[in-house]
Every structure is written in structure tokens, then in C-alpha cells.
C-alpha positions as CSV (number, residue, x, y, z in Angstrom):
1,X,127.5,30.3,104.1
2,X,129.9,28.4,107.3
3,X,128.7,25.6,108.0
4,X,129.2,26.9,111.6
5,X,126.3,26.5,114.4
6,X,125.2,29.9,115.5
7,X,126.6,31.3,119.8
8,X,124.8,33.6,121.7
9,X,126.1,35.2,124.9
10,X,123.1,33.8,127.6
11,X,122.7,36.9,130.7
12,X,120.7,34.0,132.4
13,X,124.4,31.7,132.1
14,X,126.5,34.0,132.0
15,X,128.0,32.4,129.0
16,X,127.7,31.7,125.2
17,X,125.5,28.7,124.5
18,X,124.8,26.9,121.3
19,X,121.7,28.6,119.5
20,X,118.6,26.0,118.9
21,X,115.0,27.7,117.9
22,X,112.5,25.8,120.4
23,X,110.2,25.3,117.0
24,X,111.4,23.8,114.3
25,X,112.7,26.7,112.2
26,X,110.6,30.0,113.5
27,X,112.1,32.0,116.3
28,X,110.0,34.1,118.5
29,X,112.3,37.3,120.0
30,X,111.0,40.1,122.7
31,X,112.7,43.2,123.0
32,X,111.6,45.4,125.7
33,X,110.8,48.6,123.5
34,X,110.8,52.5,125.0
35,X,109.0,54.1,127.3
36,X,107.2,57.2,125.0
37,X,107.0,60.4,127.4
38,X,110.1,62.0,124.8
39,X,112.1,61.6,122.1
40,X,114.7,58.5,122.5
41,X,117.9,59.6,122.7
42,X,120.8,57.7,120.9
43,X,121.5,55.2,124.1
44,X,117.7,54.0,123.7
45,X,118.9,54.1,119.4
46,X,121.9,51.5,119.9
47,X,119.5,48.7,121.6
48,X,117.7,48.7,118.6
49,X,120.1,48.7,116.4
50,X,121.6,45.8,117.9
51,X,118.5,44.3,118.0
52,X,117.8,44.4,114.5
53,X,121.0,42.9,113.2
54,X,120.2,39.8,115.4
55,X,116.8,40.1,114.0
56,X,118.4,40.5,110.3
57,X,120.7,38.1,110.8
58,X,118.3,35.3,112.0
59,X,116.0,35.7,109.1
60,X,118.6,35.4,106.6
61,X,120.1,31.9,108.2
62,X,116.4,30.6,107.3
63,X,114.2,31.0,110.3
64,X,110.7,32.5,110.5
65,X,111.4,35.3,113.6
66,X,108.2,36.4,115.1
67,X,109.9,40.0,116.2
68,X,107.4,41.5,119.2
69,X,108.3,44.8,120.2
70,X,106.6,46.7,122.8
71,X,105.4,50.3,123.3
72,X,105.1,51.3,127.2
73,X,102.6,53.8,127.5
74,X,101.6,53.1,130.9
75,X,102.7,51.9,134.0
76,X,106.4,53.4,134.3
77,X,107.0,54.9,137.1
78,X,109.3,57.7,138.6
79,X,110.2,57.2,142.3
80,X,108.0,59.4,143.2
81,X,104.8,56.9,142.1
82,X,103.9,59.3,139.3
83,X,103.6,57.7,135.9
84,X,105.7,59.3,133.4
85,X,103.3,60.0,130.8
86,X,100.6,61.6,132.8
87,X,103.8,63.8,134.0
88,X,104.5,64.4,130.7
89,X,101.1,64.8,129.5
90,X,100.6,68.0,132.2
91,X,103.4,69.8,131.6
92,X,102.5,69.4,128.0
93,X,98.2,69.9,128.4
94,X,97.9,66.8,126.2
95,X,96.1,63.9,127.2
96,X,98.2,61.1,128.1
97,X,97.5,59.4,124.8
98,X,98.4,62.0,122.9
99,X,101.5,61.8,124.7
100,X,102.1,58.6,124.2
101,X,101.2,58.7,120.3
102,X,103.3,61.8,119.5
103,X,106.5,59.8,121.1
104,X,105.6,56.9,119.4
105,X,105.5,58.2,115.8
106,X,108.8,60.2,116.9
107,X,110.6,56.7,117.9
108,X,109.0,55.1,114.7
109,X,110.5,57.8,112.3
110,X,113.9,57.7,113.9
111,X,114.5,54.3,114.1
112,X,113.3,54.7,109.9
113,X,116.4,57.1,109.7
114,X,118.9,54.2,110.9
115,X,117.1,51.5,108.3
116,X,115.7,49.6,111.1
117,X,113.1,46.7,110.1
118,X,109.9,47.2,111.7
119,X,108.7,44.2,114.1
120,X,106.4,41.6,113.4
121,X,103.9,43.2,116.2
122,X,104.5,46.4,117.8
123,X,101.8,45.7,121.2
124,X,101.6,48.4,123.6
125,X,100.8,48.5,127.0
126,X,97.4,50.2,127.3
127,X,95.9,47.8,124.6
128,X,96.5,44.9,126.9
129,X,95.0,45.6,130.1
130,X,92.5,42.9,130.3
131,X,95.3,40.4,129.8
132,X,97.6,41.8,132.9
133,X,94.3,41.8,135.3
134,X,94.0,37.8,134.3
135,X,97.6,37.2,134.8
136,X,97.3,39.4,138.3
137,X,94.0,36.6,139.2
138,X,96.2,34.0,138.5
139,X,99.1,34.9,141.1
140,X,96.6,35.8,143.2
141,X,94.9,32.4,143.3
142,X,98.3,30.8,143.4
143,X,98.8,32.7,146.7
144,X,101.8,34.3,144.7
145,X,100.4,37.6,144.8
146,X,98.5,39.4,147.2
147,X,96.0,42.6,148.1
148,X,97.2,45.7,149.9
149,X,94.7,49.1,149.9
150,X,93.8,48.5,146.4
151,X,97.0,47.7,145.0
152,X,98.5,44.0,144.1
153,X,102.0,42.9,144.9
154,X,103.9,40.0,143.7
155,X,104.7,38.2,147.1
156,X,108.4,37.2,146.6
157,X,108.5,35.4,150.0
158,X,105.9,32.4,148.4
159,X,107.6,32.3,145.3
160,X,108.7,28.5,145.1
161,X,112.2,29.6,143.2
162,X,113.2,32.2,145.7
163,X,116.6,30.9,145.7
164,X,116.7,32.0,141.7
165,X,114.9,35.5,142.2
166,X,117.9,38.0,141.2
167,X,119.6,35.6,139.1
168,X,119.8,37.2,136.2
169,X,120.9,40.3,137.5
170,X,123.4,39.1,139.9
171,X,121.6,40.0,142.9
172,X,120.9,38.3,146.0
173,X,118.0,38.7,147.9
174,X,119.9,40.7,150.7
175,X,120.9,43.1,148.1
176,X,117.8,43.1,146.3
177,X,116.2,44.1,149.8
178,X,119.1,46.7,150.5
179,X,118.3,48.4,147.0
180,X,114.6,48.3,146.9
181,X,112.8,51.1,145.8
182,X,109.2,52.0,146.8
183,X,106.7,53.2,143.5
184,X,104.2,54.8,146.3
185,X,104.6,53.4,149.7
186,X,106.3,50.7,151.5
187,X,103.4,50.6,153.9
188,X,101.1,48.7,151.4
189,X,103.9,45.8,151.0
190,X,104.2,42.6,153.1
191,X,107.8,42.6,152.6
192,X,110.2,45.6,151.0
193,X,111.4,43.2,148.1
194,X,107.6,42.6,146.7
195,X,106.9,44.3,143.4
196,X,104.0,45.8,141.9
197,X,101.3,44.1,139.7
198,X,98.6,46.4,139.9
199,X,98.6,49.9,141.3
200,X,95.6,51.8,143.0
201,X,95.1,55.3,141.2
202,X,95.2,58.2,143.3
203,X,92.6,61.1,142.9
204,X,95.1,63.1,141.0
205,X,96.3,59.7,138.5
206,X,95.6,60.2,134.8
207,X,95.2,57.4,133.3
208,X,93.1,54.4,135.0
209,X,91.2,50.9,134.4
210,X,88.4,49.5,136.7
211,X,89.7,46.3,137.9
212,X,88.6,43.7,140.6
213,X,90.5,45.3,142.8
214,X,89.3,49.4,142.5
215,X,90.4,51.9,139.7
216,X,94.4,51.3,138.6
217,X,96.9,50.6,136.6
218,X,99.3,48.1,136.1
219,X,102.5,47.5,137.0
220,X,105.7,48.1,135.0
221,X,106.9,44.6,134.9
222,X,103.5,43.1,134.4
223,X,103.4,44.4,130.1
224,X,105.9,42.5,128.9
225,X,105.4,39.2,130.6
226,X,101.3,39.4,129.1
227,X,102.4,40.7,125.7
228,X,105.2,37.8,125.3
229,X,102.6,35.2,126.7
230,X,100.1,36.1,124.0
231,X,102.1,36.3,121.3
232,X,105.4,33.9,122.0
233,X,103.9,31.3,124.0
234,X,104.6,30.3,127.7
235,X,107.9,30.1,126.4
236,X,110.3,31.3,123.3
237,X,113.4,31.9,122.3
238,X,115.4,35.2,123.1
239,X,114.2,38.0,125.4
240,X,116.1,41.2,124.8
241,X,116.6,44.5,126.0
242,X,118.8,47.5,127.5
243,X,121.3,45.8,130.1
244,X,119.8,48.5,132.4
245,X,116.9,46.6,132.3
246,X,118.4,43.4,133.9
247,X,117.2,44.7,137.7
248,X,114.5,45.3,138.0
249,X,112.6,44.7,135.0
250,X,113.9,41.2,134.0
251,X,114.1,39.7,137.2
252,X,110.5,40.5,138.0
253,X,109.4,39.2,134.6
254,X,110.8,35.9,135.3
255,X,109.5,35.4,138.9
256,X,106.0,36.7,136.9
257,X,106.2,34.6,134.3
258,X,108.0,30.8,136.9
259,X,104.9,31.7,138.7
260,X,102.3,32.0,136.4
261,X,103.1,29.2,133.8
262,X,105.7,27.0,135.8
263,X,108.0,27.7,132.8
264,X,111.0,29.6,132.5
265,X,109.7,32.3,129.4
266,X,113.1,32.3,127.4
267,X,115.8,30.6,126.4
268,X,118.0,33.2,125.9
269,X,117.9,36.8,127.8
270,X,120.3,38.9,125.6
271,X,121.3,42.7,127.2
272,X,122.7,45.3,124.6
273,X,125.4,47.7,127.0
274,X,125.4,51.2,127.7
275,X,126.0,54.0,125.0
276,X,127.9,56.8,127.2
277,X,128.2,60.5,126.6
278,X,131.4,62.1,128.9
279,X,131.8,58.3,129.9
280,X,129.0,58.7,132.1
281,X,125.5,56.9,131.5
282,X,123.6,58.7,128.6
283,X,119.9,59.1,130.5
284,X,116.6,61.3,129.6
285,X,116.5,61.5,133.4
286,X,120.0,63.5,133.9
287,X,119.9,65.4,130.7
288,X,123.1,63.8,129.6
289,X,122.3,62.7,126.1
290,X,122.0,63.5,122.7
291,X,118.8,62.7,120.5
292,X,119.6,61.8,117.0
293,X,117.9,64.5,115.1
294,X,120.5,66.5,116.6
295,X,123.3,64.9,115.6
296,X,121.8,64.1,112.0
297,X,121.1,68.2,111.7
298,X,124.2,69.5,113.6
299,X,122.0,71.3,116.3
300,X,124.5,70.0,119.4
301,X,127.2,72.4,120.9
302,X,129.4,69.6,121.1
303,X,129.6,68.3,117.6
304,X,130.9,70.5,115.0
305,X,128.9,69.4,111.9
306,X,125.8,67.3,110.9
307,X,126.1,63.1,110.8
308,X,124.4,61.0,108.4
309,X,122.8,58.3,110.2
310,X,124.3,55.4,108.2
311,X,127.6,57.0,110.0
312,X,126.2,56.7,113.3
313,X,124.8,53.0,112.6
314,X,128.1,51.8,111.3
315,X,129.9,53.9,114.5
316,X,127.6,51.7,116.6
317,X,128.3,48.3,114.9
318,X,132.0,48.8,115.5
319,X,132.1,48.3,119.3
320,X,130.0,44.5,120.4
321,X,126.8,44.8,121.2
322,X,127.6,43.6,124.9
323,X,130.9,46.7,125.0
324,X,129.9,49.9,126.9
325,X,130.7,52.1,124.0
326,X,131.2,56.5,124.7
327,X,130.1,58.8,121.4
328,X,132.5,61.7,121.0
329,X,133.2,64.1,117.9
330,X,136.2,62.0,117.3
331,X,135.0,58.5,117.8
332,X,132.2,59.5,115.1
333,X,134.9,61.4,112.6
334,X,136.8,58.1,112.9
335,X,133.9,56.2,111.8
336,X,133.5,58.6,109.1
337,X,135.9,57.7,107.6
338,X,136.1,54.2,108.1
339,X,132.6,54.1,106.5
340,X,134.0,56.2,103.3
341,X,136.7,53.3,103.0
342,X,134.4,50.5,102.6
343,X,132.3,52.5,100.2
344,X,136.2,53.1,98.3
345,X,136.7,49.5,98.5
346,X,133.5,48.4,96.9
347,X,133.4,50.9,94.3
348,X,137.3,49.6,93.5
349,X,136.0,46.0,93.2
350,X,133.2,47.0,91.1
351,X,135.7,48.8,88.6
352,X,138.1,45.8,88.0
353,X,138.5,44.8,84.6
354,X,137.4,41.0,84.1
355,X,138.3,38.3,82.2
356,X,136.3,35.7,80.5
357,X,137.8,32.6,81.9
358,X,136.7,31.4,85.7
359,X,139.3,31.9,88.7
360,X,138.5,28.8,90.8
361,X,141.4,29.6,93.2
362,X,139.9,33.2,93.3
363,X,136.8,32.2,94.2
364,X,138.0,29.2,96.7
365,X,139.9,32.6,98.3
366,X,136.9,34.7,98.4
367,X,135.0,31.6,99.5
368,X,137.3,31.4,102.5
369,X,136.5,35.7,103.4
370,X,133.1,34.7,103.2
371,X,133.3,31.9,106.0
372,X,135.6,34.0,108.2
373,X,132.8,36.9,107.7
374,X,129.7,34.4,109.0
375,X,132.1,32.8,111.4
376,X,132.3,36.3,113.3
377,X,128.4,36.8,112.9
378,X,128.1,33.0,114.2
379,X,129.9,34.3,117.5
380,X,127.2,36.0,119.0
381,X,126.7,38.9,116.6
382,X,130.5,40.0,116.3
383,X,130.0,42.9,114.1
384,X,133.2,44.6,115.0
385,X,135.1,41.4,114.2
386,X,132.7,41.0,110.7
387,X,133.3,44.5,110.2
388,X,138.0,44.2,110.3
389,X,137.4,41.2,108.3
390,X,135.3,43.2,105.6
391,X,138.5,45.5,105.6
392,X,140.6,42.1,105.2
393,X,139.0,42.1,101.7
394,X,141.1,44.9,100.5
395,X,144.1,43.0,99.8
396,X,142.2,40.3,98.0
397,X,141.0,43.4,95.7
398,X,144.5,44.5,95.8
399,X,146.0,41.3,94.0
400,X,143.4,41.6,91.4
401,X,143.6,45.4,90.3
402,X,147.6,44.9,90.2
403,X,147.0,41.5,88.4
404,X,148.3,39.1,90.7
405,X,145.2,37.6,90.3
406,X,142.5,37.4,87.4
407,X,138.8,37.5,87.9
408,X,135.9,36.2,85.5
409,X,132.1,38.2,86.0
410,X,131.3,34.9,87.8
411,X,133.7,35.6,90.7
412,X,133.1,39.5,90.7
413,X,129.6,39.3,91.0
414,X,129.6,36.9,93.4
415,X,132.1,39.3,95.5
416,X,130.1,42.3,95.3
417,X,126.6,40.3,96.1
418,X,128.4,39.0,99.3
419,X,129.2,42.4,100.2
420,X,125.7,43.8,99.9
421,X,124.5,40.9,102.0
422,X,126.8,41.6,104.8
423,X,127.0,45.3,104.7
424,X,122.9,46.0,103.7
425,X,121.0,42.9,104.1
426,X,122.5,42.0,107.5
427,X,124.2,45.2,109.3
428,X,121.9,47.2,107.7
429,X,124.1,49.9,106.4
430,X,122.4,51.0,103.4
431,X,125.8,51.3,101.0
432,X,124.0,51.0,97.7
433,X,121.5,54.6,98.4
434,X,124.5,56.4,99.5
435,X,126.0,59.1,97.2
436,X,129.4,58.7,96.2
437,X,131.4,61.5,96.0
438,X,132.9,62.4,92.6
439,X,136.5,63.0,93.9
440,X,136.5,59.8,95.3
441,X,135.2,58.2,91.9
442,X,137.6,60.5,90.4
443,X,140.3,59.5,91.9
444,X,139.7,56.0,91.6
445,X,139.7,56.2,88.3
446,X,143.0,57.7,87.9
447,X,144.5,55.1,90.2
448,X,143.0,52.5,87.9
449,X,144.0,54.5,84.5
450,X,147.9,54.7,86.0
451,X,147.8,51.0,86.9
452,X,146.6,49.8,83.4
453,X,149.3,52.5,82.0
454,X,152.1,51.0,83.9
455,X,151.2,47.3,83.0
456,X,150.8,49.0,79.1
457,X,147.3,48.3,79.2
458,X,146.7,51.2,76.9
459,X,143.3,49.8,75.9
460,X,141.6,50.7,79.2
461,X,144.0,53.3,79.9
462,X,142.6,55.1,76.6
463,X,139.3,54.0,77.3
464,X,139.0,55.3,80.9
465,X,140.2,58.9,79.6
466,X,137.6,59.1,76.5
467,X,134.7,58.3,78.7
468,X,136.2,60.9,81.4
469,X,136.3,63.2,78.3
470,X,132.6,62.8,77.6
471,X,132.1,64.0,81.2
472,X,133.9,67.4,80.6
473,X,137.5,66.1,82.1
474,X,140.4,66.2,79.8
475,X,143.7,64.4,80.6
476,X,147.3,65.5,79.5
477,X,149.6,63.2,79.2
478,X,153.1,64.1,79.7
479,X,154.5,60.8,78.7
């Protein structure tokens, strides 16, 4: 493993710092989760993704990641003030929990398709209600936060780092008032730039909790900032998320969280970019997107044949996690391919003849891929760069099928178990439950019965065509 220290891009900086857990050796990681009124589409799929190699790739350097996850099942609002589960859940005549269950499962089995690890806790909104009001009682008594016609609002102009407010987005205040956007009504606010914390429930609202304050719900931003507190601490390591939830949803968390605990929550706020369709923004809202099941069944107009999601994973993995990346037919045929290549160049390596003496110089080379491999991982999650220099392996396996080079077992096995932890235990690609297709095994076998044949290795050569004999396939030999 490189001996090299661990660089993660920083949204709060603006620039790759120096990765150090606050504990000892445990991590504790957020990742703003979806919002379950539908299915996630494949935009909502790459933040995930992305999140779980980090989350992979921490646990195999050695730390102890505590992996919270949230589940928003209430308090999302559309710009019209109308929560988009209850929305959901009449067009539907479900009961807003039903709605937010049936989504739920839906994300769970999906994100099961593309091999991601489950969190440590999966919290939810709803299930922390009596959390949020406490937090809300303590802005409130802070003078932080006050009362309007049964609703609460975060009071942006008392907040003693004002200055910050927007930093992590970018945005000053001015622009933060110019962009504002009212949930109900401006009327209830002090100032246009306050957010909510608690909302009053209108005759018509679904889903509602008594509170101090009347019947409501809580605020969007207000979830996250208890569900982290309870089970991260004041403060923890990274904070993760869509980078289309920089503004609002991030900004608000931290003036929440400065003015609640005095602390800044994490050390790290990491944003995964924007997965485009037609290079615009892929969005349940517009209707421009593509859920996966789609692409995995070949039920979209505008791709001509089904996808395995191991293909879609490694398609992702290609572009950085912080790269707006568009999906076409092309891009995914592309990565088709690329992912049957790798799949080539393991089965080759796991083919080679061996010798019995050890290679030191071999394994000093493959010693050097490996640190060029973590060095790219150690760069804030390069898994495009990891990905070329798993190619780059292909000339060291080149060298030893045309015996440039010898290899013992000792070397080979040590090759091939670097290359399942790369490609399965830390990008999570799944290479050793994919089928291999015989005409590729075929005609890597051939290859390898030609080579031996040319460097009158008629041993193997008479070996590899008896055991393809055995299998039905008889070889003439014209020479």
C-alpha cells in the first residue's frame, strides 16, 4: 500500500487538504440521502456511487467509518409550500408513509443492483422529530431563531457568522437575498433570506406533529443537522452530498449547526457533480432523466439494448467524482467495452504459465503499479486516473505471456489479489460474479496456444488443445 497521505477536495476551501480523522482511527461520514416521493433516477444513482467508493476506500486504509445515510420523508418542499410526499401520496391515494416506504425499498434495491454497501445507520426524517423541535428551542433561546404565525425561522440577521453564511456555496448575502425563494409566504419572515425550521401545517397538510409552537412539520434543512448531531457528534469528519445541494441545503445546515453547537459540524463538505442527459441537468422535476431499471431492461427510446449495471458503475467511475459527466448510448457502449477489456486482461494474467522460482524484479515492478494505483486513490478518489493505470497493467502482462519476463505463483497471485482489491473491494465493480463469455475465453486461449507454439512450447501448446478437446473443440493443425 503507498505510503502516501490520503487528499480530499474541501467545498468549504475550495481546495484539496490533507485527510486527518478527528478520532483516532474511526471516521464518521454524512451523505445527504434522497428524497422518496419516486424512483431515483441515475443522477441521484452516481452520488452514491461515489459515495461508496470513498466509503470503500476509507475502510480498507484501516479506519472504523461510521456511514449515516439519511431518508427524507418529510419536510421537502416544492415552491409552492406543498410537501412532496403528501403530493405524491394523493395522486397516488396512499398515505404518505406508504409513499415514503414504497420509494424507499425502490432506492434500497437499486442501489443493491450497483453493489453499493449499505450504511452504518440509514435515519429518516419522520423518526426524528422530537430531536429537530429541541434543536428549534435552542435557536430559539439563542435569539437565533424566531416565531412567525406558527411557523419558526432561522434569523440569519443575529447569526454571529453572518459574514460566512453562503460560504460554501459561493454566495453572498446580496445574492442569497436576490435568489431567495419563499416555501409558503414571505409575509411570515423578518427578513427574505431567513430559512425555515419549523413549518405551520395548513388545513389541507398531510403529514403533521404537535409542537410548542401549533401542529407542523419541520423544515428541510433542520433533518440532517439533528440526525448528524446524534449520531456523529457536534462535529465529524466529511459531510457529503449532490453539488446541487451546496445552496441551499448545506449553507443552512452550517448556520444551523455554528448556531446551535458553536462548532463548525465537518471537516470536510465533499459535493459529487451533475450526471447530465442531452447536456442539460438530469431532474425528476423536468422529466429529463432516466431511472436505472430502464436502462438495465432496455425499456428507454433512446438506448438500443439493455445495460448491466456493473457497466453503468464502471461508466460512472471513469469521469471524477467532482466532473459533470453526460450518459449517452455511446458514452455507455464505450464503457462496454472498456469494462470487457479489463475482464480480458485479468483472465490473460490468470492463464500465464508460471515458474517455480520467485521474480523479485517482477514483483518490485508490480509493486511499483500498485503504488501508482493507491497514489491516484490517495488524490481525492481519482478513479479515472486508478482506472488508465489499471489498463497500464497490460504491458506488464504483455512481457510475461511473450516471456520477457518470468513469473513464480508467488508474484501471480499476488497480481491477481491486487486486482480484486482495486476493481471489487474498492470500486466495487463486481469482476469475479460476472460471466465471461466463451469466445473471449476462446480466443484467449488460442492466442496463448499460438504464443507457446511459436516459442516451441509444445508441452502447453499440446496441453491447451487436449483439454479444448475434452470440451467438444477439435484443432487442426496445418503445420
Amino acid at each position: 500500500m503507498s505510503q502516501k497521505n490520503l487528499y480530499i477536495y474541501n467545498s468549504l476551501t475550495s481546495s484539496k487538504e490533507e485527510f486527518k480523522s478527528l478520532r483516532n482511527n474511526s471516521v464518521g461520514m454524512y451523505v445527504c440521502g434522497p428524497t422518496v416521493y419516486s424512483d431515483v433516477h441515475l443522477g441521484n444513482c452516481r452520488t452514491f456511487i461515489s459515495f461508496d467508493v470513498i466509503y470503500r476506500y476509507l475502510k480498507h486504509l484501516g479506519y472504523n467509518v461510521r456511514y449515516v445515510r439519511n431518508i427524507t420523508d418529510v419536510g421537502h418542499l416544492e415552491d409552492t409550500g406543498e410537501d412532496k410526499i403528501s403530493k405524491k401520496a394523493k395522486v397516488e391515494q396512499l398515505e404518505p408513509m406508504e409513499i415514503a416506504q414504497k420509494y424507499t425499498n425502490s432506492f434500497r434495491e437499486i442501489l443493491k443492483k450497483f453493489n453499493v454497501l449499505d450504511p452504518s445507520i440509514e435515519p429518516t426524517a419522520s423518526g426524528h422529530i422530537t430531536e429537530q423541535i429541541s434543536i428549534i428551542e435552542d435557536l430559539i433561546h439563542k435569539n437565533l431563531a424566531y416565531v412567525s404565525n406558527g411557523s419558526v425561522y432561522f434569523d440569519i440577521s443575529n447569526y454571529n457568522d453572518i459574514d460566512s453564511y453562503g460560504k460554501l456555496s459561493g454566495r453572498g448575502l446580496d445574492d442569497i437575498k436576490s435568489n431567495s425563494r419563499d416555501l409558503i409566504s414571505q409575509d411570515d419572515k423578518k427578513n427574505e433570506f431567513d430559512f425555515a425550521l419549523w413549518k405551520k401545517a395548513e388545513k389541507n397538510h398531510l403529514m403533521r406533529w404537535n409542537s410548542p409552537w401549533g401542529e407542523g412539520f419541520p423544515g428541510w434543512h433542520l433533518e440532517c443537522t439533528a440526525m448528524s448531531k446524534k449520531y456523529l457528534g457536534d462535529e465529524f469528519d466529511i459531510h457529503g452530498g449532490g453539488i446541487d445541494l451546496k445552496f441551499p441545503h448545506h449553507d443552512c445546515e452550517i448556520a444551523q449547526c455554528v448556531g446551535h453547537t458553536g462548532k463548525q459540524p465537518a471537516k470536510f463538505w465533499m459535493h459529487a457533480n451533475m450526471l447530465t442527459l442531452n447536456n442539460k441537468k438530469m431532474s425528476k422535476s423536468t422529466g429529463n432523466n432516466i431511472l436505472p431499471n430502464e436502462l438495465f431492461s432496455g425499456n428507454n427510446e433512446q438506448f438500443s439494448k439493455p445495460y448491466d449495471p456493473n457497466i453503468v458503475r464502471f461508466f460512472f467511475l471513469q469521469a471524477n467524482y467532482r466532473s459533470e459527466l453526460d450518459i449517452s448510448e455511446s458514452a455507455i457502449q464505450a464503457s462496454e467495452k472498456g469494462f470487457n477489456r479489463l475482464i480480458e486482461i485479468i483472465n490473460r494474467l490468470s492463464l500465464v504459465k508460471t515458474v517455480k522460482t520467485k521474480n523479485d524484479k517482477l514483483l518490485d515492478t508490480i509493486k511499483k503499479w500498485e503504488n501508482n494505483c493507491y497514489d491516484c486513490l490517495n488524490d481525492d478518489f481519482n478513479t479515472p486516473m486508478l482506472l488508465a493505470e489499471i489498463f497500464n497493467s497490460n504491458k506488464i502482462i504483455n512481457d510475461i505471456e511473450n516471456d520477457v519476463t518470468k513469473i513464480s505463483q508467488v508474484e501471480k497471485d499476488y497480481f491477481i489479489n491486487l486486482f480484486d482489491i482495486f476493481l471489487n473491494k474498492i470500486l466495487g465493480l463486481n469482476f469475479k460474479k460476472d460471466k465471461i463469455n466463451n469466445d473471449s475465453v476462446l480466443e484467449i486461449l488460442l492466442k496463448l496456444r499460438d504464443n507457446a507454439r511459436k516459442h516451441k512450447d509444445f508441452k502447453l501448446s499440446d496441453s491447451i488443445r487436449d483439454e479444448l478437446a475434452k470440451i467438444g473443440i477439435n484443432l487442426n493443425d496445418k503445420d
